[in-house]
C-alpha positions in Angstrom: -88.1 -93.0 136.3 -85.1 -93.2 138.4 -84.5 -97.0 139.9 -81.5 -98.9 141.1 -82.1 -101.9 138.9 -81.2 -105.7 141.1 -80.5 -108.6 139.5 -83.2 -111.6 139.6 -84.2 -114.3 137.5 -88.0 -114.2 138.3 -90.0 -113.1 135.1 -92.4 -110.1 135.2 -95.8 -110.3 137.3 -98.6 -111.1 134.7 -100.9 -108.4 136.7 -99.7 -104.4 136.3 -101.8 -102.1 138.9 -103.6 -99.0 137.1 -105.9 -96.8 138.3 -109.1 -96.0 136.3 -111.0 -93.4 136.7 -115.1 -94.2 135.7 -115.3 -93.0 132.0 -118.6 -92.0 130.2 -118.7 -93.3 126.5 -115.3 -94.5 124.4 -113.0 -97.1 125.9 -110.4 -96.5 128.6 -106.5 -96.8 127.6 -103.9 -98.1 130.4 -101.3 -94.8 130.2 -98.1 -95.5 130.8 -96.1 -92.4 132.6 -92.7 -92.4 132.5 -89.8 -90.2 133.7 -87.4 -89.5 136.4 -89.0 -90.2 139.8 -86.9 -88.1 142.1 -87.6 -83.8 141.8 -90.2 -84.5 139.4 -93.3 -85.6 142.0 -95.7 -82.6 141.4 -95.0 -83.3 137.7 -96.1 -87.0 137.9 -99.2 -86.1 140.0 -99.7 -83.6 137.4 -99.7 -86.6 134.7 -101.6 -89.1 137.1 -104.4 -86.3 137.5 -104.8 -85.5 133.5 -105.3 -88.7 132.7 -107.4 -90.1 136.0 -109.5 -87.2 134.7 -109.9 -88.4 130.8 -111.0 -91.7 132.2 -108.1 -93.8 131.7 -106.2 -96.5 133.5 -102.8 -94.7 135.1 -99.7 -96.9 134.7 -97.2 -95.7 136.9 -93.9 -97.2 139.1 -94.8 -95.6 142.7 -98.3 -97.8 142.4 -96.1 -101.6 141.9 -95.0 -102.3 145.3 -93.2 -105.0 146.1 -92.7 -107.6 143.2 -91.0 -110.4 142.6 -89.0 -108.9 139.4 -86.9 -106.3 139.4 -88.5 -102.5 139.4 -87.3 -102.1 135.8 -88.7 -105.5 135.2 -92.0 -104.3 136.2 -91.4 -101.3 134.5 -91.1 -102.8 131.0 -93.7 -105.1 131.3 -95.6 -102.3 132.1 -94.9 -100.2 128.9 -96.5 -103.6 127.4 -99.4 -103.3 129.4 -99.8 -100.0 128.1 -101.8 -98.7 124.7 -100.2 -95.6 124.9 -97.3 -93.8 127.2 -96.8 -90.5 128.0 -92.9 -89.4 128.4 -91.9 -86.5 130.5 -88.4 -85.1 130.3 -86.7 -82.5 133.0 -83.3 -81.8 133.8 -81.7 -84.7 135.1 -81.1 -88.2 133.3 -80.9 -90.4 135.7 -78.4 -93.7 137.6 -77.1 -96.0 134.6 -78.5 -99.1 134.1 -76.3 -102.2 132.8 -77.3 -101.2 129.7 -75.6 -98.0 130.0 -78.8 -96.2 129.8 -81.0 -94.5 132.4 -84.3 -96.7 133.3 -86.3 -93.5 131.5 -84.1 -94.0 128.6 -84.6 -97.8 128.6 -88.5 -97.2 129.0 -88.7 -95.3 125.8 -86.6 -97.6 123.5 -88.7 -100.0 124.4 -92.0 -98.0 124.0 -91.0 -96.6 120.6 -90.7 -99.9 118.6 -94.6 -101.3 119.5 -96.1 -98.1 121.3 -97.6 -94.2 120.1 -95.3 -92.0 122.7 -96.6 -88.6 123.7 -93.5 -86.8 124.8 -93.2 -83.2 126.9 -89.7 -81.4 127.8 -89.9 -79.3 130.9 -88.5 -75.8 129.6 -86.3 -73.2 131.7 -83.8 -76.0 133.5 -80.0 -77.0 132.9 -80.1 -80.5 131.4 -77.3 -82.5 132.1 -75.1 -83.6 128.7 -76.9 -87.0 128.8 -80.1 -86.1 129.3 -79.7 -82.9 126.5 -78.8 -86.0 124.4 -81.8 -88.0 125.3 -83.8 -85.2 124.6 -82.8 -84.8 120.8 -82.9 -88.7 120.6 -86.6 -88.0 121.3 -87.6 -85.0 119.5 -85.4 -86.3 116.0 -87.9 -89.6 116.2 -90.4 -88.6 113.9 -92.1 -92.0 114.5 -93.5 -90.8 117.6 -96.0 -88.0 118.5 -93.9 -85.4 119.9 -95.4 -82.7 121.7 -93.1 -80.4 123.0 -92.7 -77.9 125.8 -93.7 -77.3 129.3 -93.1 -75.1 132.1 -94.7 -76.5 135.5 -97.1 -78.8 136.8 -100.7 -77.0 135.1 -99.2 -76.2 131.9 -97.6 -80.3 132.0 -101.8 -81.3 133.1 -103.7 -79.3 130.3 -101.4 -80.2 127.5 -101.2 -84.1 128.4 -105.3 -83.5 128.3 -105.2 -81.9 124.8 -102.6 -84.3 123.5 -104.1 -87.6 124.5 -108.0 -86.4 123.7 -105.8 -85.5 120.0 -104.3 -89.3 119.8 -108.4 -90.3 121.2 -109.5 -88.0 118.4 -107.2 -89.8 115.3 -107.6 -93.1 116.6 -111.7 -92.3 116.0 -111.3 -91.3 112.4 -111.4 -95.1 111.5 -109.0 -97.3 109.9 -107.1 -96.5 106.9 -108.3 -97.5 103.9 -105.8 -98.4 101.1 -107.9 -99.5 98.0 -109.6 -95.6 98.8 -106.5 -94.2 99.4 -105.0 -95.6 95.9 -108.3 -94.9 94.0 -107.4 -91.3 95.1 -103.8 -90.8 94.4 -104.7 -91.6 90.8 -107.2 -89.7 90.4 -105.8 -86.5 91.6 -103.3 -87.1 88.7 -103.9 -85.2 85.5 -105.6 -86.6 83.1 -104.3 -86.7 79.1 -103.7 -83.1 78.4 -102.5 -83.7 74.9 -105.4 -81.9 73.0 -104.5 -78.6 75.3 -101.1 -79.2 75.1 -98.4 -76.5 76.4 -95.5 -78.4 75.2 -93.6 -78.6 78.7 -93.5 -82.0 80.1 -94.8 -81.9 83.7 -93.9 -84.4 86.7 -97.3 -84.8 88.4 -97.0 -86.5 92.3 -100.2 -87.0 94.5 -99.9 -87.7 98.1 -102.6 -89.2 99.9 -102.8 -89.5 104.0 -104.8 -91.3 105.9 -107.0 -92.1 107.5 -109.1 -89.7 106.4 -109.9 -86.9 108.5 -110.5 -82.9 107.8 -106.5 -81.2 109.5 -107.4 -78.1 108.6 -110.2 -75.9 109.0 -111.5 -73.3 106.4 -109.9 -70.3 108.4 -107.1 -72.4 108.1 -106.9 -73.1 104.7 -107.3 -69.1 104.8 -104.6 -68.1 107.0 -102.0 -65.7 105.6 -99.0 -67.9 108.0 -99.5 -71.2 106.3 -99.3 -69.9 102.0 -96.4 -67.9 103.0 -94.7 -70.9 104.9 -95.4 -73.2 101.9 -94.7 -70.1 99.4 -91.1 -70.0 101.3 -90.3 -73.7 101.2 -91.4 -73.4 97.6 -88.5 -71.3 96.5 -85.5 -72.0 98.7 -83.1 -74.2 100.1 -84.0 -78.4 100.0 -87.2 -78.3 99.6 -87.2 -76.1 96.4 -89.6 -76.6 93.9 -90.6 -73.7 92.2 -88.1 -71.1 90.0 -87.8 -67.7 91.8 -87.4 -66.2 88.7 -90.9 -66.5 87.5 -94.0 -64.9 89.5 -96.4 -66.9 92.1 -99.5 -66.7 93.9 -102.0 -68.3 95.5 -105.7 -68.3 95.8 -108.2 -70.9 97.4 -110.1 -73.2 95.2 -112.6 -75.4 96.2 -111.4 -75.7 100.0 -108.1 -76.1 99.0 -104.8 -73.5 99.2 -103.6 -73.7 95.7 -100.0 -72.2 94.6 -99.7 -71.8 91.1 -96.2 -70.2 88.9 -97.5 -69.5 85.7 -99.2 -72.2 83.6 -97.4 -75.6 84.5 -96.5 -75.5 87.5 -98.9 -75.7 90.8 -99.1 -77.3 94.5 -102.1 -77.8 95.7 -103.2 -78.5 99.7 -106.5 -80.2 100.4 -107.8 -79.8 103.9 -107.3 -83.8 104.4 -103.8 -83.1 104.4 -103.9 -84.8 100.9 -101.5 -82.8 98.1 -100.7 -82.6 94.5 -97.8 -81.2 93.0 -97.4 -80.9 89.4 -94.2 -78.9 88.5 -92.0 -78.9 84.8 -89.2 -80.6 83.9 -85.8 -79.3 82.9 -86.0 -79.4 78.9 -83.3 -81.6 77.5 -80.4 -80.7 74.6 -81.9 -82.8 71.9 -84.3 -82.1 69.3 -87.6 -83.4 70.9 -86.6 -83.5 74.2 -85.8 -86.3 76.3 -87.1 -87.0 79.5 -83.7 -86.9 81.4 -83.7 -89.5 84.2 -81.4 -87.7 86.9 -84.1 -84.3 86.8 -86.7 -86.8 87.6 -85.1 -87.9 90.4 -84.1 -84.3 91.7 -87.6 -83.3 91.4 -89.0 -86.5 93.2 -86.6 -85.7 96.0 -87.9 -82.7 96.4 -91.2 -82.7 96.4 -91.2 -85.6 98.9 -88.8 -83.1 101.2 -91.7 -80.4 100.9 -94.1 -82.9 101.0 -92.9 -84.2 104.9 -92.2 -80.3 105.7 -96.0 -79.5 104.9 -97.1 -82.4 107.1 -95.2 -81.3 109.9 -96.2 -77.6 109.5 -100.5 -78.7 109.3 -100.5 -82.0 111.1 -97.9 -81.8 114.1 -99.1 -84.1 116.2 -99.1 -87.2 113.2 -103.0 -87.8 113.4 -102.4 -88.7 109.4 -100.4 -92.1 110.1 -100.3 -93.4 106.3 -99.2 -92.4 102.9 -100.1 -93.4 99.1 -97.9 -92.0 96.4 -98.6 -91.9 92.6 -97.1 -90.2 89.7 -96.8 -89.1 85.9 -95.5 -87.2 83.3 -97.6 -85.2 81.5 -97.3 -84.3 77.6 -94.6 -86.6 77.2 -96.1 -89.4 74.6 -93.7 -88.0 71.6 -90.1 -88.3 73.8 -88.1 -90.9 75.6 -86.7 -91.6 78.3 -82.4 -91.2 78.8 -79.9 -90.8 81.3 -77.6 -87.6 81.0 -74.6 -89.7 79.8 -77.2 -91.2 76.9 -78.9 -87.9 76.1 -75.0 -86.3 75.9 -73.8 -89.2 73.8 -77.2 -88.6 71.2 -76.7 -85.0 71.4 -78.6 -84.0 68.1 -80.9 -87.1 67.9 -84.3 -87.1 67.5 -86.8 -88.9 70.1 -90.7 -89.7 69.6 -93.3 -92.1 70.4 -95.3 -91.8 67.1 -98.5 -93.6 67.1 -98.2 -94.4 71.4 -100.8 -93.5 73.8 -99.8 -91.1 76.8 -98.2 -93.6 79.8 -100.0 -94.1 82.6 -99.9 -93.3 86.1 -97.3 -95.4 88.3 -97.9 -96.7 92.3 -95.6 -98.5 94.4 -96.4 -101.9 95.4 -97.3 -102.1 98.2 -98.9 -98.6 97.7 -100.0 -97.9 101.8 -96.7 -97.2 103.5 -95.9 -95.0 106.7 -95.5 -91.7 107.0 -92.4 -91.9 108.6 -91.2 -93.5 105.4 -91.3 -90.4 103.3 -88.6 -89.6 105.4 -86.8 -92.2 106.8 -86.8 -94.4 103.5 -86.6 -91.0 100.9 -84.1 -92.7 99.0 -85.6 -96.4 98.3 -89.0 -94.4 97.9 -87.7 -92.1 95.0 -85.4 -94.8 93.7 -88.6 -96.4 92.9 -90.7 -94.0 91.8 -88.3 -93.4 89.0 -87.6 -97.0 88.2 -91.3 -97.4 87.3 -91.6 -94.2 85.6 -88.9 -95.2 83.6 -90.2 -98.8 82.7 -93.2 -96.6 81.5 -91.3 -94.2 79.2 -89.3 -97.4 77.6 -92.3 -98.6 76.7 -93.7 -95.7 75.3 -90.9 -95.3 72.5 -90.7 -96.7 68.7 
């Protein structure tokens, strides 16, 4: 919204108007809309009418009247108000505040750190620089629900239907669950595979999202699109996990689009949005081969990368909120554990485990974190992954 902010030392009204529409079923949200008042009328009525229609309270700044506090005042304590808001970017940012920010801007820092945001761009229009700039702020937050494009008032009212029945739809599929979601990562794991052995030690990482809820459906799972998307980040660029000099396929199996290069190496994706990657490690210079610490941490990089580009490819609009990790190392009971500088300095050596069971799986502690983490915190997240697969290995050695 576009308001001239005054200054006043009267706190915020403890009463925000909203107008509900009578709603069959469910419980009715307060929405809060905001965006640039001025040129963007039939798009706010546009807003007001989606969500009047979907039974929900309608926050807006034209229904306040005269207060007490400041319009932007009332504003913010609005967005508190509010269980979810809807942001609506055009062409024009906006007057400054104090802050240096437009009151739109303000609005949505404020929204983003305790509230879900559901944010549409109005397409075909010359955005000033700070606006342009507001707009990338928004759509390079992958914290929020990001929904992009539209072109005029209809298109605005059908997709602010869609996206907040979606968020209605998510919030329904119950509460995550992180004892079940744990219980899951490890089991997806491979078990001991020493009596089928291939020799080639295998990094094994499941991801489990939550709350669980079916993303994709069967004709999805199906669809020629999404295994060549995941085939392509696969085999190129920072999201590589597969070699392009050995063959690949897929195939579905049991519901879920497997991709599989050769005999150690596969991705699986469940229709849960759940995944399991087991893919070899680089074979080390000594004589039983060394579990080299800096490949584990290139593959672990990597396959979180691909991990957060498959979750934005089947689950766009972040109905999967959580995330459990696990991991292992498969056929690796008769090596160790070494840096490159240790493994160049025993060039020669030989390592084993004689007599040692197979480690076990590791889990972060605690194991439920956000989904925004696995990119946003990529670096503590593999730091510790490999930390406690190490600590594993150690122990594993005479």
């Amino acid at each position: 919204m576009h308001i001239t902010k005054t200054s006043t030392n009267t706190s915020a009204m403890s009463m925000i108007p909203w107008r509900r529409a009578s709603r069959r079923g469910g419980h009715p949200m307060k929405i809060f809309v905001s965006s640039l008042i001025s040129g963007l009328e039939p798009i706010r009525d546009a807003a007001r009418s989606a969500i009047g229609d979907l039974g929900h309270g309608v926050i807006m700044a034209e229904d306040f009247g005269a207060r007490p506090a400041s319009p932007q005042v009332a504003c913010l304590e609005g967005i508190r108000h509010a269980g979810l808001v809807v942001l609506i970017l055009g062409k024009s940012y906006g007057a400054k505040q104090e802050s240096g920010l437009s009151a739109t801007h303000e609005e949505y820092r404020e929204a983003r750190q305790t509230r879900p945001v559901i944010a549409f761009v109005q397409e075909g229009v010359d955005r000033d620089d700070d606006e342009a700039a507001f707009v990338a702020e928004v759509q390079g937050w992958s914290g929020g629900l990001f929904r992009g494009g539209f072109s005029g008032p209809d298109d605005l009212r059908g997709k602010i239907v869609r996206a907040v029945h979606q968020y209605e739809m998510s919030k329904a599929a119950g509460p995550v669950d992180e004892g079940a979601m744990l219980d899951r990562a490890i089991g997806m794991l491979p078990k001991d595979s020493r009596s089928h052995s291939t020799g080639q030690k295998r990094l094994s990482i499941s991801v489990v999202m939550g709350p669980e809820q079916s993303i994709l459906r069967p004709s999805q799972i199906e669809d020629r699109d999404l295994a060549e998307q995941l085939l392509q980040w696969s085999l190129f660029g920072r999201t590589q996990i597969l070699d392009r000099g050995k063959g690949i396929g897929d195939v579905v199996e049991g519901g879920a689009l497997v991709i599989r290069q050769e005999r150690d190496a596969a991705v699986t994706m469940m229709p849960q949005g759940h995944m399991l990657l087991t893919l070899p490690l680089p074979r080390s210079d000594d004589m039983m081969g060394a579990v080299i610490e800096e490949d584990v941490t290139d593959l672990v990089t990597r396959i979180l990368r691909y991990a957060v580009a498959v979750l934005d490819r089947i689950d766009p609009t972040q109905r999967l909120t959580h995330v459990v990790l696990a991991a292992s190392i498969a056929d690796a009971q008769y090596m160790i554990w070494r840096t490159r500088s240790e493994a160049n300095a025993n060039r020669g050596s030989v390592s084993h485990g004689f007599g040692h069971k197979e480690p076990g799986p590791v889990t972060l502690s605690p194991a439920l974190r956000t989904r925004a983490a696995i990119k946003h915190d990529e670096r503590d997240l593999v730091e510790d992954l490999v930390t406690l697969l190490r600590r594993e290995y150690r122990t594993n050695t005479n």
